[in-house]
C-alpha positions, 0 to 999 in steps of 0.5 A: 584537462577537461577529461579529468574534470568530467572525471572529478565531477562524477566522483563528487556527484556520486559522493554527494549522493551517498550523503544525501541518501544516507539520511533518508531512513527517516524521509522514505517511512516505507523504510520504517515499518511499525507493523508486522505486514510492513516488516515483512514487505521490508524483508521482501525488498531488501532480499529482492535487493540483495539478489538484483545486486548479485547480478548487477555488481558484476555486471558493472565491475566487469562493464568498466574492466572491459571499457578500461582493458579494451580502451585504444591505446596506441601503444598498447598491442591488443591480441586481435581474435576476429574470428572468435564467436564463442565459448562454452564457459563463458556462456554457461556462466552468465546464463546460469547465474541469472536463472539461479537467481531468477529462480530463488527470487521467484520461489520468494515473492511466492511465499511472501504473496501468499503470506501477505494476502490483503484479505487475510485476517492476521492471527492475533488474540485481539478482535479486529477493528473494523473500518469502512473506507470510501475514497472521494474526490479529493477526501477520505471517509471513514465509518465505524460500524461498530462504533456507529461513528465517521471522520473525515481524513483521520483515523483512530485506531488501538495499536496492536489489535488488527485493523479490517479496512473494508474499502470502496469507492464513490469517485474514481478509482484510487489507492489506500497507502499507510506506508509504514504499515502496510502495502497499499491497495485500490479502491474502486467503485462497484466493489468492497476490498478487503485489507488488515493491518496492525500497528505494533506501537502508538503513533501518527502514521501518514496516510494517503491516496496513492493514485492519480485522480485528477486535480487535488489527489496531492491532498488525499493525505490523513493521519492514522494515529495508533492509541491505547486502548483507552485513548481510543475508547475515549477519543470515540466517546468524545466524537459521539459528545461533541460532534454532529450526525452525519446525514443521507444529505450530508455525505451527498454534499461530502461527496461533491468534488472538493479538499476537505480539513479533518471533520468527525461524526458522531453517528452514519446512517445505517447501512451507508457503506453498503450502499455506496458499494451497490450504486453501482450495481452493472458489476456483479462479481457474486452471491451472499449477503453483506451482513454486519451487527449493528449497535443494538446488537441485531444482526442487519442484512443490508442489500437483501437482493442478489444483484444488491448484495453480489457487490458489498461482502461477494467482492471482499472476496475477489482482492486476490488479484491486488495484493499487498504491494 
């Protein structure tokens, strides 16, 4: 009686887990692309899938053959092979198939690994879009250089034209994670990573810190809202109209462990993101120069020192190791 109970039990457990997860198309959004670098992390994991599930399926079929074919059974007269050690057949198959498909899976994930290079640009017609990420304790700050805007936990964008999110950080190291869009990478203090993106349709993406970093990283979320062209045109215009500058002084209180609610400006002080770059000067991962037209049109030089600019545009060029997970 309470064998068949515990069996019953299981088989409903299992059913209502098929229920439960047949609705989470919608709940897990990394199953939901709207851009082109999400769809081919989602091809990526359905084939890693698929091919993990050559091995596994039989490898539990035969599991519960062997369990239910070798059960004791008093009445059943089971050959009895004691000195059986080895058979050349049944090795070659369950060493062969694993290594074909180790082998297929590996010449796969090559593939995707370099077409999906973070510091890629995406070939596209459009210019990209530039944003400067700087992640804090426990908010996001973003810049525009071209637009000479910042927010706070948001961000605007148009919808297809290509995202540059050159990122750092002030604060421990974290992770940019806008799931439907694309994989996430860190940030990380002494050092600016690169990251494209585009977004194929308009829409509210979440976003989020990814990373553990200390008490309130469970509120490091914003809202990547993908718009026309015209819409973000506007929605800038109205951030330069309406909102306040954002100081030297301001981003040193912005910076002060803390949550904040979405906030916007309508100007940076120049060269901010660069600085927040070199203030951690001990790293030099290289030479160049961290150059970026401002909103006069006058190309600007930003760190004019070797030991200052090795850290700011050098860096962009050592994500190789982070990937688009």
């Amino acid at each position: 009686m309470m064998k068949g109970l515990r069996r019953l039990t299981a088989v409903l457990s299992l059913f209502a887990m098929t229920i439960l997860m047949a609705g989470c198309s919608d709940k897990v959004v990394v199953l939901n692309p709207k851009g082109e670098i999400g769809k081919h992390q989602l091809d990526l994991i359905i084939i890693s899938t698929v091919l993990c599930l050559v091995i596994i399926v039989p490898v539990l079929i035969l599991t519960f053959y062997i369990v239910w074919k070798y059960r004791h059974n008093s009445k059943k007269a089971t050959k009895y092979e004691p000195e059986w050690e080895h058979s050349t057949k049944l090795e070659t198959i369950w060493w062969s198939i694993p290594i074909v498909i180790i082998a297929i899976l590996a010449a796969v994930t090559i593939k995707y690994t370099h077409m999906l290079e973070p510091s890629k640009p995406l070939e596209h017609e459009a210019k990209p879009i530039v944003i400067q990420v700087t992640s804090l304790d426990w908010k996001w700050l973003f810049q525009y250089p071209d637009q000479g805007i910042a927010t706070v936990n948001y961000i605007q964008f148009p919808d297809n034209v290509p995202v540059e999110f050159q990122l750092t950080s002030d604060a421990p190291m974290n992770s940019f994670w806008i799931p439907q869009l694309g994989g996430q990478i860190y940030t990380m203090s002494g050092m600016a990573m690169k990251l494209h993106l585009i977004a194929e349709e308009p829409g509210d993406y979440m976003g989020m810190g990814a990373n553990f970093s200390g008490r309130d990283f469970g509120k490091m979320e914003f809202t990547a809202k993908a718009t026309s062209q015209a819409e973000f045109d506007a929605w800038v215009q109205q951030v330069k109209d309406s909102s306040p500058a954002l100081t030297t002084e301001g981003y040193e209180q912005l910076a002060i462990p803390g949550v904040s609610e979405v906030e916007t400006f309508s100007s940076i002080p120049e060269g901010l993101f660069n600085k927040i770059v070199n203030k951690y000067g001990a790293h030099n991962h290289g030479s160049g120069s961290a150059e970026h037209t401002d909103n006069s049109g006058e190309t600007t030089n930003e760190g004019a020192t070797e030991h200052e600019h090795g850290n700011a545009e050098a860096t962009m060029n050592h994500e190789g190791h982070v990937g688009h997970e």
